[in-house]
Structure formats: structure tokens, C-alpha cells
N, C-alpha and C positions, 0 to 999 in steps of 0.2 A: 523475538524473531528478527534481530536487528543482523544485520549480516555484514557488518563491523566496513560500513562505506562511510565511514565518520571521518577519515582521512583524505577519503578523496573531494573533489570538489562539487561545486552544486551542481544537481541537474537538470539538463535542460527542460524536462519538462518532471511534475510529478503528477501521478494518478493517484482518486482515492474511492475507495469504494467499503461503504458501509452496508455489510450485509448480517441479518440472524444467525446468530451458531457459530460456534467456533468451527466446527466441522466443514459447515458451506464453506465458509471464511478461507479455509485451513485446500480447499477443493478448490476455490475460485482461485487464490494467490498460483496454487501450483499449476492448474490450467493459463492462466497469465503469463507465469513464466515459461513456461514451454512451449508457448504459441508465439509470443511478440516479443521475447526475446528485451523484457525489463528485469532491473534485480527489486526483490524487496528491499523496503527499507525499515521499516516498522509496523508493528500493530498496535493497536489498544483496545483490550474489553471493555465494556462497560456493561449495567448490571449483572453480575456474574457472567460474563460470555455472552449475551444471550444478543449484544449487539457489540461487532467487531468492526472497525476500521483498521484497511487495508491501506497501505502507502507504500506505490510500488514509482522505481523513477527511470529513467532514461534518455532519450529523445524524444522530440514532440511525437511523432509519426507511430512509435513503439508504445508509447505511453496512451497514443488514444487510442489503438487497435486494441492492447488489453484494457482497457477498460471498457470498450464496447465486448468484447469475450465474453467479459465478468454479466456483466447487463444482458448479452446473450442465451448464456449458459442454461441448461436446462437443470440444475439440481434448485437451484433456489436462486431467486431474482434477487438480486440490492435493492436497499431500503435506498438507496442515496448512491451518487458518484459522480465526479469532477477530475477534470484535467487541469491543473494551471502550467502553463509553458511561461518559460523564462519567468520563476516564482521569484520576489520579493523577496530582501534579505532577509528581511523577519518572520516570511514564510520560512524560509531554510535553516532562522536561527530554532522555531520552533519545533520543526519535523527532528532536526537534529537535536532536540533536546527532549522530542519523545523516544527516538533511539537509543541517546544514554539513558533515559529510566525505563529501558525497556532489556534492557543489556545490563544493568544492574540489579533487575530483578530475575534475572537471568533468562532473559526471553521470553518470557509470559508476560 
């Protein structure tokens, strides 16, 4: 689900939201996007889908509006969710390096 922002530079803030289901996951990311105006940047399953993190990024202000959306939303609450503004190079070296194995495995 990586939406090929590996070239551009880091963002100023990133949001992340772990939530059950790919489906909620798959309903929170695109309610996010359409509300505050972040791009995704990745996800990852973990045991078979059944828990999904969300890593979506933008400006500090955009990045926390959707992530309160997400924590909002009425299909299904996140298990977990955070904002880091002005992340850590090693935060951005690893977001982006779940993006390339997420883009290699062809966005699943």
C-alpha cells in the first residue's frame, strides 16, 4: 500500500494507527485521507491481517486531525495510535524501509 513517496523527503509529522481487520484498516486509512488531507505511506499485517498498522504522513496539524478521525470513527476503534512530529532519522530510515518491503511484496 506504499504510494511510492520514497523519493520525496521526510515528513514532518507521521501518524500511526493500529487497528483489527484489514477492512477497518483499509476504511480508516481512506476516511483519513479524505478528511485531513495525509498521504499513506505504508501498512503492515500482522497475524494474518487480523491486526493492521496504518502509517500515514504529512504536516504536524493534518497528521493529528487524522489520526484523531481514525480513533474517532465509528466502524471500529484502534487498538493503538500515535503522532511523531519532526521523526527521528531512524524513525524515517525504518517507515521507509517498511515501504520498500511493502512495495516489493507488491502492497500487501
Amino acid at each position: 500500500m506504499a504510494t511510492g513517496n520514497l523519493g520525496k523527503p521526510p515528513a514532518t509529522a507521521y501518524g500511526f494507527v493500529e487497528i483489527t481487520g484489514v477492512t477497518a484498516a483499509v476504511t480508516v486509512l481512506d476516511l483519513m485521507c479524505k478528511t485531513a488531507g495525509v498521504t499513506p505511506v505504508t501498512w503492515e499485517k500482522k497475524w494474518g491481517g487480523r491486526l493492521v498498522t496504518i502509517v500515514v504522513q504529512g504536516d504536524v496539524s493534518s497528521v493529528q486531525e487524522a489520526v484523531n478521525i481514525a480513533n474517532a470513527n465509528e466502524f471500529r476503534k484502534p487498538v493503538a495510535s500515535g503522532v511523531l512530529t519532526n521523526p527521528h532519522s531512524e524513525i524515517v530510515r525504518l517507515v521507509m524501509q517498511s515501504a520498500k518491503k511493502s512495495i516489493a511484496k507488491g502492497g500487501s
